[in-house]
C-alpha positions in Angstrom: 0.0 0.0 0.0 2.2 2.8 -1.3 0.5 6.0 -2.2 2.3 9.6 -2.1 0.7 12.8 -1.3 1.8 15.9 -0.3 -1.8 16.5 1.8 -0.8 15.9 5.6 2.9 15.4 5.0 3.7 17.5 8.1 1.1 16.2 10.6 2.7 13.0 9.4 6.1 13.9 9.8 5.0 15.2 13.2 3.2 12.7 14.7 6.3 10.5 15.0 8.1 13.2 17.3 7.2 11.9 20.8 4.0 11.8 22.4 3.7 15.5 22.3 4.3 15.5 18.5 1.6 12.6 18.2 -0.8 14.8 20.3 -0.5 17.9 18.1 -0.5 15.9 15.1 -3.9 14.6 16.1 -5.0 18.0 17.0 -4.2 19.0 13.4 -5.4 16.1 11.9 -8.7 16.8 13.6 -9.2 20.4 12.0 -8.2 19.2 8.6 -8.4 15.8 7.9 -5.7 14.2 5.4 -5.5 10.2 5.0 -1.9 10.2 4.9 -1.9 11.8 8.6 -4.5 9.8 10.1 -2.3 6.6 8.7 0.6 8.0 10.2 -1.0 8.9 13.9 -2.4 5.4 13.7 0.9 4.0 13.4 2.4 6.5 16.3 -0.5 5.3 18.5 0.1 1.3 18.0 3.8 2.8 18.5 3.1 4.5 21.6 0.8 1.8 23.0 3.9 -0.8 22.3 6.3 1.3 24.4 4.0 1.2 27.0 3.8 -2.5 27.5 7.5 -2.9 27.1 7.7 -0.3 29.8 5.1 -2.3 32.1 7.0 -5.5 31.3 10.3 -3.9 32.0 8.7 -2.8 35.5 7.0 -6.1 36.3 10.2 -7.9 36.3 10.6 -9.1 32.5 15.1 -9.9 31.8 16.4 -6.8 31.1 17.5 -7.8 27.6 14.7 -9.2 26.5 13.1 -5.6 27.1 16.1 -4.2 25.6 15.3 -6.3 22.0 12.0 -5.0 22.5 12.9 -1.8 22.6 15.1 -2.2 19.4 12.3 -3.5 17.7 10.3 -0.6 18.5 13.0 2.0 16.8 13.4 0.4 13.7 9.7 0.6 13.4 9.7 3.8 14.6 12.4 5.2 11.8 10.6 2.9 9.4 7.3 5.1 9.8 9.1 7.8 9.9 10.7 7.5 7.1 7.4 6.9 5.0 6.4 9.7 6.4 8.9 12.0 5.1 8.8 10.8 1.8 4.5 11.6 2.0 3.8 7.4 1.9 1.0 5.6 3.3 3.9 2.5 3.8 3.0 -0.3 6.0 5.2 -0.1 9.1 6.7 -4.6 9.1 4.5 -6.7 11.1 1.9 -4.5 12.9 0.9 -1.7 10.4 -1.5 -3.9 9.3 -2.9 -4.6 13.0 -2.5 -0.7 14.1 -4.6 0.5 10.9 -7.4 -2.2 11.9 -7.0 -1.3 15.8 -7.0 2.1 15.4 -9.4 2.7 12.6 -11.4 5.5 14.1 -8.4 7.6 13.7 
């Protein structure tokens, strides 16, 4: 699923700078509604929510390096949303873009 579109490039690009980016992303989103933003805040959010549980599984007690390749996993999606992002592409972040655009469809 690879389409390019200047429309929402920057919400895009800005939803993928930490929580406060993906909160102001959704806030512009909401005004002016672009696909290629709302695909991109979806992503952020599945992103976000990810963190999270490797934060609660960190805290529980989880190894620390299993956490750690967690974590790693995490960036490299991260950067790989980001960077279809920044060249304006709806592009399916590996293994859970799929699931986040499903999940988080209301977006």
């Amino acid at each position: 699923m690879k389409n390019t579109t200047p429309d929402g490039k920057t919400t895009a690009i800005i939803a993928y700078m930490t929580i406060v980016g993906l909160i102001i992303a959704f806030v512009m989103n909401s005004s002016e509604k672009t696909d290629l933003a709302s695909y991109h805040i979806r992503n952020m959010i599945g992103l976000c929510l990810l963190a999270l549980g490797n934060s609660v599984l960190d805290y529980i007690g989880m190894p620390s390096f299993i956490t750690w390749i967690i974590s790693i996993f995490i960036v490299f999606l991260w950067v790989m949303g980001l960077v279809g992002a920044l060249a304006g592409e709806k592009k399916e972040i590996p293994f859970l873009g799929e699931h986040f655009q499903n999940w988080f469809k209301g977006v």
